[in-house]
Structures are given as C-alpha cells and as structure tokens.
KEBA-963918 format. One record per residue: residue number from 1; chain; x, y, z of N, C-alpha, C in turn. Coordinates in pm, 1 decimal. Layout:
+-----+------+----------+----------+----------+----------+----------+----------+----------+----------+----------+
! pos ! unit !     n_c1 !     n_c2 !     n_c3 !    ca_c1 !    ca_c2 !    ca_c3 !     c_c1 !     c_c2 !     c_c3 !
+-----+------+----------+----------+----------+----------+----------+----------+----------+----------+----------+
! NUM !    A !        X !        Y !        Z !        X !        Y !        Z !        X !        Y !        Z !
...
+-----+------+----------+----------+----------+----------+----------+----------+----------+----------+----------+
//
This chain:
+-----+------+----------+----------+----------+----------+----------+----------+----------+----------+----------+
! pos ! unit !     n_c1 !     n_c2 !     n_c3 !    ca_c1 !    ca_c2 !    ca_c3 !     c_c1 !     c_c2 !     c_c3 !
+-----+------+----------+----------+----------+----------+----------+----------+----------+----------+----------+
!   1 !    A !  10381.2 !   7289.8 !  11798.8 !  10417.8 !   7430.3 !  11785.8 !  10313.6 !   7499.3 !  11698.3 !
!   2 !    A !  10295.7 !   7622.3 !  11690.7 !  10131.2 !   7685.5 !  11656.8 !  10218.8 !   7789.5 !  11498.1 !
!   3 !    A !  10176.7 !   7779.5 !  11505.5 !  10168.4 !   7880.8 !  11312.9 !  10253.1 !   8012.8 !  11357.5 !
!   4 !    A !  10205.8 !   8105.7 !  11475.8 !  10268.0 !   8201.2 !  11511.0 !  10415.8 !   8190.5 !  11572.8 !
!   5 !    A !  10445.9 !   8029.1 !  11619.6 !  10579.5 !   8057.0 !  11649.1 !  10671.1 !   8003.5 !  11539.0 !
!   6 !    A !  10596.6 !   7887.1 !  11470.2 !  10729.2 !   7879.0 !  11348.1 !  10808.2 !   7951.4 !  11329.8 !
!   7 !    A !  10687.8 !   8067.5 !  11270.7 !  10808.3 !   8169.9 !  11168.9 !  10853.2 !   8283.7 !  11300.0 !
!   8 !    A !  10979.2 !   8357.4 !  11338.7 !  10944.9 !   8443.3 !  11439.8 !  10878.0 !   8590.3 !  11345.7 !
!   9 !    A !  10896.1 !   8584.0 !  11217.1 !  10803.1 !   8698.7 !  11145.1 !  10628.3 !   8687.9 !  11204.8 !
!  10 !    A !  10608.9 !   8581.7 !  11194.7 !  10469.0 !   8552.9 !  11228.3 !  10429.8 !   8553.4 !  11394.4 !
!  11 !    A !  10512.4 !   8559.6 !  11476.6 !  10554.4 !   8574.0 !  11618.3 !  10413.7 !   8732.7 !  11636.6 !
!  12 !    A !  10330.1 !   8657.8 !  11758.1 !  10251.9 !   8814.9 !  11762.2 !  10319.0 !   8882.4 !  11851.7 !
!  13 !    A !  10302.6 !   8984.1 !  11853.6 !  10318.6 !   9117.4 !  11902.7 !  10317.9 !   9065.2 !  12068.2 !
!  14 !    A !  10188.8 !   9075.4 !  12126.1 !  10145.3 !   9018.7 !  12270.4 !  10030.1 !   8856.4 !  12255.5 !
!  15 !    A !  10113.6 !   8778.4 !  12259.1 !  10037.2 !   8676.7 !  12251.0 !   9941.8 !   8605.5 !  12346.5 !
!  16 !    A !   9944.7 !   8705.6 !  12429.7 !   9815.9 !   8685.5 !  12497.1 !   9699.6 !   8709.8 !  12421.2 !
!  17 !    A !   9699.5 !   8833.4 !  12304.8 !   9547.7 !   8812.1 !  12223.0 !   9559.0 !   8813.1 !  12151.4 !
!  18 !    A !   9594.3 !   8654.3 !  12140.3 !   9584.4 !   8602.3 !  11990.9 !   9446.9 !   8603.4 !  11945.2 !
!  19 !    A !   9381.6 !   8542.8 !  12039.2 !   9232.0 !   8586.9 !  12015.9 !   9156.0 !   8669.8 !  11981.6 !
!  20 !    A !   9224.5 !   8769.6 !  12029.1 !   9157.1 !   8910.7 !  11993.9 !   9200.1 !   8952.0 !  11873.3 !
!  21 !    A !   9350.9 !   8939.9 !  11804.0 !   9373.2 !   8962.1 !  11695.4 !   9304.2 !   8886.4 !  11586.6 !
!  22 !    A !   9274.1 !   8768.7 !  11598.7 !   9222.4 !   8641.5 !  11496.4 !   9119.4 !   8760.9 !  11505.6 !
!  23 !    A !   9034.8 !   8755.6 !  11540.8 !   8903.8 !   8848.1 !  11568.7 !   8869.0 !   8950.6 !  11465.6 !
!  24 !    A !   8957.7 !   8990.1 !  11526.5 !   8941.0 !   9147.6 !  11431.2 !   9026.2 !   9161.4 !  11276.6 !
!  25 !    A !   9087.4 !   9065.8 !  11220.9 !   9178.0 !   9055.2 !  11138.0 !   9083.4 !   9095.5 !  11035.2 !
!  26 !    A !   8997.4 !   9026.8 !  10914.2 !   8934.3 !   9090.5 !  10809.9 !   8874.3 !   9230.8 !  10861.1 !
!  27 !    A !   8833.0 !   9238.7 !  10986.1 !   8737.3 !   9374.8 !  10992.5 !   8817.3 !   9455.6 !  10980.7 !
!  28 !    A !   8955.4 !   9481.0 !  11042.3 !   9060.3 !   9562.1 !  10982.4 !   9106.3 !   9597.0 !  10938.2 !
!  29 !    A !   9099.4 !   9487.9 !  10830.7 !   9171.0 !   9520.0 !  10714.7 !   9051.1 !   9569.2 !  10602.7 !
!  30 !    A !   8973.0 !   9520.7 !  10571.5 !   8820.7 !   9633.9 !  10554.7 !   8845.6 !   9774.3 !  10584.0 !
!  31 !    A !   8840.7 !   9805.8 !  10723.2 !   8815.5 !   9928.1 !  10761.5 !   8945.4 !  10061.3 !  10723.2 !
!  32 !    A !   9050.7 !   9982.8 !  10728.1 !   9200.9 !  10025.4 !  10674.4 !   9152.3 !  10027.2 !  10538.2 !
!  33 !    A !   9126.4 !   9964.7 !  10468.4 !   9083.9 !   9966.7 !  10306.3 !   8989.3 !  10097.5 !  10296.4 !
!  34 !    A !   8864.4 !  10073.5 !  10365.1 !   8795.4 !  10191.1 !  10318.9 !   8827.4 !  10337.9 !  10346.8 !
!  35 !    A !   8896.7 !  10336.4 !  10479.1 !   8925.6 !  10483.2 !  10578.5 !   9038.4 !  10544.2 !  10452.0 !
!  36 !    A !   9130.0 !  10432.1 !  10349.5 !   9244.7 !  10476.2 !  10288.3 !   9179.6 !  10512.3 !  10199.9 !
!  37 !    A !   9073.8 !  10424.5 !  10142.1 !   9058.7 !  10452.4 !   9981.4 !   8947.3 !  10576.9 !   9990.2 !
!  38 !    A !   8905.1 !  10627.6 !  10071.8 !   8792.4 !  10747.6 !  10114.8 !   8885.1 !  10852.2 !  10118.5 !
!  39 !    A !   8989.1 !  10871.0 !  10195.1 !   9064.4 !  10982.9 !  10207.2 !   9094.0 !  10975.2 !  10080.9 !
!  40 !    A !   9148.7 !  10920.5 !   9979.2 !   9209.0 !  10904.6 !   9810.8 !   9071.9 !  10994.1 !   9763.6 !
!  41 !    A !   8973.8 !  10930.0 !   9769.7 !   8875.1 !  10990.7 !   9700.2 !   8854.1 !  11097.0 !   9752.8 !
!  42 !    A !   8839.4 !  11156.2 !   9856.5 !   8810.6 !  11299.8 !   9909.6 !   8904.3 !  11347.5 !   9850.0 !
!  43 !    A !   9002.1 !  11322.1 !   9869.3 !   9116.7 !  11433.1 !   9797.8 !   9099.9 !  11458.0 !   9685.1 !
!  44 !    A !   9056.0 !  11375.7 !   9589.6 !   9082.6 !  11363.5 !   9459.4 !   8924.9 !  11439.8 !   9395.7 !
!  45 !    A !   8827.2 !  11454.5 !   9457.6 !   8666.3 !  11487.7 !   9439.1 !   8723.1 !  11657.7 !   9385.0 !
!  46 !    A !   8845.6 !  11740.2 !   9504.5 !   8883.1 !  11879.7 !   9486.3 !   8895.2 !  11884.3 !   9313.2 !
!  47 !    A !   8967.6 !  11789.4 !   9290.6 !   9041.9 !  11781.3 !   9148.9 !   8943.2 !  11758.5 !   9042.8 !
!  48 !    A !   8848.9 !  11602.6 !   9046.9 !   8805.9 !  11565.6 !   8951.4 !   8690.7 !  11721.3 !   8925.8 !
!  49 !    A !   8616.5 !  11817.4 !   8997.7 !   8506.3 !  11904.2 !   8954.9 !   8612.3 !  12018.1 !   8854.3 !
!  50 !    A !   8756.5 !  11975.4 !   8852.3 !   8807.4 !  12075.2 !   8788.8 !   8929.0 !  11990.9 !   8736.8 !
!  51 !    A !   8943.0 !  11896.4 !   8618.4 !   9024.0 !  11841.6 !   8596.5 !   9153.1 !  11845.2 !   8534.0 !
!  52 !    A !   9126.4 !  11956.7 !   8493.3 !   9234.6 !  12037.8 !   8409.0 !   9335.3 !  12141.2 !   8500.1 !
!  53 !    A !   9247.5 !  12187.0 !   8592.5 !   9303.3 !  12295.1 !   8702.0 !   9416.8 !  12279.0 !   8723.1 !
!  54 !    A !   9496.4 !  12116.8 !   8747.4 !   9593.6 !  12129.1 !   8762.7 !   9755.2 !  12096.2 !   8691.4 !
!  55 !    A !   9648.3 !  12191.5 !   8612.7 !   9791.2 !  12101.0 !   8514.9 !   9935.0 !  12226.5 !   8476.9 !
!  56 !    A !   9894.9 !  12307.6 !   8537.1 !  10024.8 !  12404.0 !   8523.5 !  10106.2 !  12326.1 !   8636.1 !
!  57 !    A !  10034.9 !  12308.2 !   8755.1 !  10135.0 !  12240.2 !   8879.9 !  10206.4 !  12132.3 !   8820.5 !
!  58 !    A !  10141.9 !  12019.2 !   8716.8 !  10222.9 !  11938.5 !   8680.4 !  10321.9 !  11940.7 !   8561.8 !
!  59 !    A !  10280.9 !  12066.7 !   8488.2 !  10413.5 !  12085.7 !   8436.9 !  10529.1 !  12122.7 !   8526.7 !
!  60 !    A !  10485.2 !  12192.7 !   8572.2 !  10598.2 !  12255.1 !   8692.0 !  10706.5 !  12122.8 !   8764.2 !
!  61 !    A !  10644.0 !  12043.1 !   8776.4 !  10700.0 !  11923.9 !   8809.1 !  10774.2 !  11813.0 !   8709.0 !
!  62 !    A !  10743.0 !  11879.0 !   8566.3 !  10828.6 !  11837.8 !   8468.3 !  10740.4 !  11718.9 !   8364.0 !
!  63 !    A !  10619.1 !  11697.5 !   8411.2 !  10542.9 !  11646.9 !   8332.4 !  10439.0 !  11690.0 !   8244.9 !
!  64 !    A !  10475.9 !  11649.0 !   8090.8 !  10407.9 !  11738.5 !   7961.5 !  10352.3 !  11657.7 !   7872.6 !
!  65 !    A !  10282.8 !  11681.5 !   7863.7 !  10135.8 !  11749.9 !   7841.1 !  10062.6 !  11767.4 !   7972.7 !
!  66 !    A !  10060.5 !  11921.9 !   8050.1 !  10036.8 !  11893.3 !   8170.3 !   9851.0 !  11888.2 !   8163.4 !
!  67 !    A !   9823.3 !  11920.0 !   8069.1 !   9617.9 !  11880.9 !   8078.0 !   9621.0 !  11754.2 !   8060.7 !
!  68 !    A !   9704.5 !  11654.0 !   8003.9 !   9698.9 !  11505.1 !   8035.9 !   9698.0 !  11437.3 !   8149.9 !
!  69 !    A !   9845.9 !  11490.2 !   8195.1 !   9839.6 !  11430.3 !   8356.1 !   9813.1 !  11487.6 !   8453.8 !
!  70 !    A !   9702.0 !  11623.9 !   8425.1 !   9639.8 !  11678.3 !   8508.1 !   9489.1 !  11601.9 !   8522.9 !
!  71 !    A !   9464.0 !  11579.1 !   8430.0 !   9342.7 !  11517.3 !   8426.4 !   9329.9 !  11327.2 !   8460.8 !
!  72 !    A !   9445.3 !  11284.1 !   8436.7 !   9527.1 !  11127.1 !   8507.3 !   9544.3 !  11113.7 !   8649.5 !
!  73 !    A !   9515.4 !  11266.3 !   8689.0 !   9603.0 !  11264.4 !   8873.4 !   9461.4 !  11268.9 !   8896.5 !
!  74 !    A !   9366.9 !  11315.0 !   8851.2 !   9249.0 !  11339.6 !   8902.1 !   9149.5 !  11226.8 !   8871.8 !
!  75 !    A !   9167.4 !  11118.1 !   8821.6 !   9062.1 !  11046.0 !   8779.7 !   9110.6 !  10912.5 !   8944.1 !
!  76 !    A !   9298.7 !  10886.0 !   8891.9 !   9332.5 !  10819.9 !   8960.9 !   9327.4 !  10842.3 !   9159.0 !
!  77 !    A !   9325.6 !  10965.9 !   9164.9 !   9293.7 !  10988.7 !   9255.0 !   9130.4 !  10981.2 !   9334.2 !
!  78 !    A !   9094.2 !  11026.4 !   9207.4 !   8922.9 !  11049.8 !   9304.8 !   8807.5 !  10868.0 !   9236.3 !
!  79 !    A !   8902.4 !  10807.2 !   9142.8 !   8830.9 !  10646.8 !   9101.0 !   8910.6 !  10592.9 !   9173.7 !
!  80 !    A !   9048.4 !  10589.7 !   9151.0 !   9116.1 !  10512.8 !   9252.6 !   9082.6 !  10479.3 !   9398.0 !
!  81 !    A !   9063.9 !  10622.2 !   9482.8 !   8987.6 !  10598.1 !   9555.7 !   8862.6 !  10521.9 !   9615.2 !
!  82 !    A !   8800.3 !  10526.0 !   9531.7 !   8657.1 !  10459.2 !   9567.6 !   8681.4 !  10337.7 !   9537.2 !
!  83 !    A !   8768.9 !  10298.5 !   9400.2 !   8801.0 !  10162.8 !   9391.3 !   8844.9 !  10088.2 !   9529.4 !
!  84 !    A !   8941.0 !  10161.8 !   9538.7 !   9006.7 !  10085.2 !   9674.0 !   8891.7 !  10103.9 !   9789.1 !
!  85 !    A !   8818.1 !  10134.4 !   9790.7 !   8749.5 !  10173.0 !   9960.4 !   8632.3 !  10048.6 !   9926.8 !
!  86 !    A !   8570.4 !  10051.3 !   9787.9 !   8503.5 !   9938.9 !   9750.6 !   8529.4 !   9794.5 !   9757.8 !
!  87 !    A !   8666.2 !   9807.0 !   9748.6 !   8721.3 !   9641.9 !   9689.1 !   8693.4 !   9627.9 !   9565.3 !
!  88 !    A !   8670.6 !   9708.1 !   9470.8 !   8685.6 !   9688.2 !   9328.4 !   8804.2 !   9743.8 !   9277.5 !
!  89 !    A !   8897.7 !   9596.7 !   9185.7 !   9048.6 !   9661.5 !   9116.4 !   9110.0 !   9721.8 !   9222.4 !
!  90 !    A !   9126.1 !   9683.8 !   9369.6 !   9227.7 !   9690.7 !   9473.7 !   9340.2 !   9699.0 !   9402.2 !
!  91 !    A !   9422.9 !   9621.3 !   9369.9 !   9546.6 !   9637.7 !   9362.8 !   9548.3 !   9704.7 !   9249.5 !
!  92 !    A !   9484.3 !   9742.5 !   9105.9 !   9569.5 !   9821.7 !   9025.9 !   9556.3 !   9955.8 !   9049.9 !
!  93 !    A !   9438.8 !   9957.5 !   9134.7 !   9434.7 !  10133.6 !   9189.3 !   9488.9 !  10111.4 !   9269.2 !
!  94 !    A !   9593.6 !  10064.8 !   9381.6 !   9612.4 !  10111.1 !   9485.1 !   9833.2 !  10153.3 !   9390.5 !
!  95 !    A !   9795.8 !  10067.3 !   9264.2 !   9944.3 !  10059.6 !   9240.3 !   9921.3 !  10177.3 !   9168.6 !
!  96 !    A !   9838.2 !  10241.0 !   9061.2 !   9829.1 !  10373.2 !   9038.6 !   9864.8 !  10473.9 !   9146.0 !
!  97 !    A !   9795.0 !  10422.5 !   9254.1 !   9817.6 !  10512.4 !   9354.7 !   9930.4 !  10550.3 !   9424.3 !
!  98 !    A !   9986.9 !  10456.7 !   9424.9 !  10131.4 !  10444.6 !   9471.7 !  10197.1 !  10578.9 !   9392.7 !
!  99 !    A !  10244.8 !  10545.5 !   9248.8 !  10294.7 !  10628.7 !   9213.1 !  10240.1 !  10784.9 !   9223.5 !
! 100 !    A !  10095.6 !  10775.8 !   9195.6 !  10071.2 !  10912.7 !   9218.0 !  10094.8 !  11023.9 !   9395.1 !
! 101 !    A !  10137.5 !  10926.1 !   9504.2 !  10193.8 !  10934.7 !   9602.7 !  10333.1 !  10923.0 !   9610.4 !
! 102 !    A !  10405.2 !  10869.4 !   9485.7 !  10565.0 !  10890.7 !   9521.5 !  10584.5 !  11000.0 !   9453.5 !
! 103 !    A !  10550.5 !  11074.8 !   9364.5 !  10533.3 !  11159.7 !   9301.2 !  10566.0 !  11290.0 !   9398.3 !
! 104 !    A !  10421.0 !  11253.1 !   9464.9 !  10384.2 !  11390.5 !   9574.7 !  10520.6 !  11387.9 !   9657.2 !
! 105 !    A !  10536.5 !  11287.2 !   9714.0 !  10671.0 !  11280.2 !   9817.1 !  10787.4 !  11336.0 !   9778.1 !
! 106 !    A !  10799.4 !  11281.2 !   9622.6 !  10953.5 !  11340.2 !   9588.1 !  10938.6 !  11490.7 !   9574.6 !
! 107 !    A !  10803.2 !  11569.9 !   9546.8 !  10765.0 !  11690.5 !   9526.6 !  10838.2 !  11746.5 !   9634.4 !
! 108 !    A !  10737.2 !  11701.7 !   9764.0 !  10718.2 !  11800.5 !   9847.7 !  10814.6 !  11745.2 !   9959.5 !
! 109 !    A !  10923.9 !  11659.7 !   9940.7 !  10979.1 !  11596.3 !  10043.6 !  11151.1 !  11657.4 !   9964.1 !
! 110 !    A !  11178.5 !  11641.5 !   9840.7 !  11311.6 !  11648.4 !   9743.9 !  11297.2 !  11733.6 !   9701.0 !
! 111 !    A !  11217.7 !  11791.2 !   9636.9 !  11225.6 !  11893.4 !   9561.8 !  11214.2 !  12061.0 !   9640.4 !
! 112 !    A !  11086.3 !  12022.1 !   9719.2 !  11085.0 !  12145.9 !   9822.6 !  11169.3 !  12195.3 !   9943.3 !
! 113 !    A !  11254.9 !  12068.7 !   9953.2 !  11337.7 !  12080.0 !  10077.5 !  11276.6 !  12025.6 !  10201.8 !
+-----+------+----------+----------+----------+----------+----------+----------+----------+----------+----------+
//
C-alpha cells in the first residue's frame, strides 16, 4: 500500500498525477511563498514611506499609542513581507502576519458590517 493511501488525509485529489504533483510540490510551494510574501510587501511599501500616517486609523480601532502600532503595522507588513517571499524568518513573519490580517478581518468583516 503507497503513503497516499494509508492515511485517506493523504489520499490525492486525482491519482492519476501523482506524478505530476510529486513534481511540482517544492516549486509551489516557493512560488505560493513568494507571490504571498510580495503582495505583504507591496502593500506594506504604501505604509513603510509614511510610517506614522497611519496611526489615527489605528487608534480608531482601539489601539494606543496609535504612532506605535502605526509604525509596527508598517514594518511588519512591508519586512514581513519580503521575509516571507525570501525564506528568511518564514514562520515568525508569517505569524506576525497573521495577526496583522486578523486584525484587518475583524475590522472590515465585524466591525464594518
């Protein structure tokens, strides 16, 4: 029995390409890494040339000292980024990141309606 049917979690999708998946598995996950951690940094490039800019928005959202974590959303966003698209400190920027994305969600998903 083969690795993919043990577990049925591990069960592929269409196992006809298995081959094709083995294949492409690191390049994917690479390219998912960089395409994510590039958009982080583009976003975050608006912020870091003005790091302070946003810090009335984050009071508004209930966090104070908002030139602190105005200038925290912007580092994590536009280093975080590149971290992650690099493969340098993957996971603690991507876990910075996290929050600075649940953040946004509860913003603009709970709070805005």
């Amino acid at each position: 029995m083969s690795a993919s049917t043990d577990n049925p979690r591990n069960a592929l999708v269409i196992p006809v390409l298995g081959r094709f998946y083995a294949a492409l598995h690191d390049g994917a996950e690479t390219v998912l890494r960089v395409v994510a951690g590039g958009f982080l940094a583009i976003h975050g490039s608006q912020k870091i040339t003005n790091p302070f800019g946003a810090a009335e928005m984050v009071e508004g959202l209930g966090f104070y000292p908002g030139a602190l974590w105005s200038l925290l959303l912007a580092c994590t966003e536009f280093f975080g980024g590149i971290f992650i698209a690099i493969g340098f400190l993957t996971r603690p920027a991507a876990f910075a990141g996290l929050f600075v994305l649940l953040v946004t969600v509860w913003f603009h998903w709970v709070t805005m309606g």
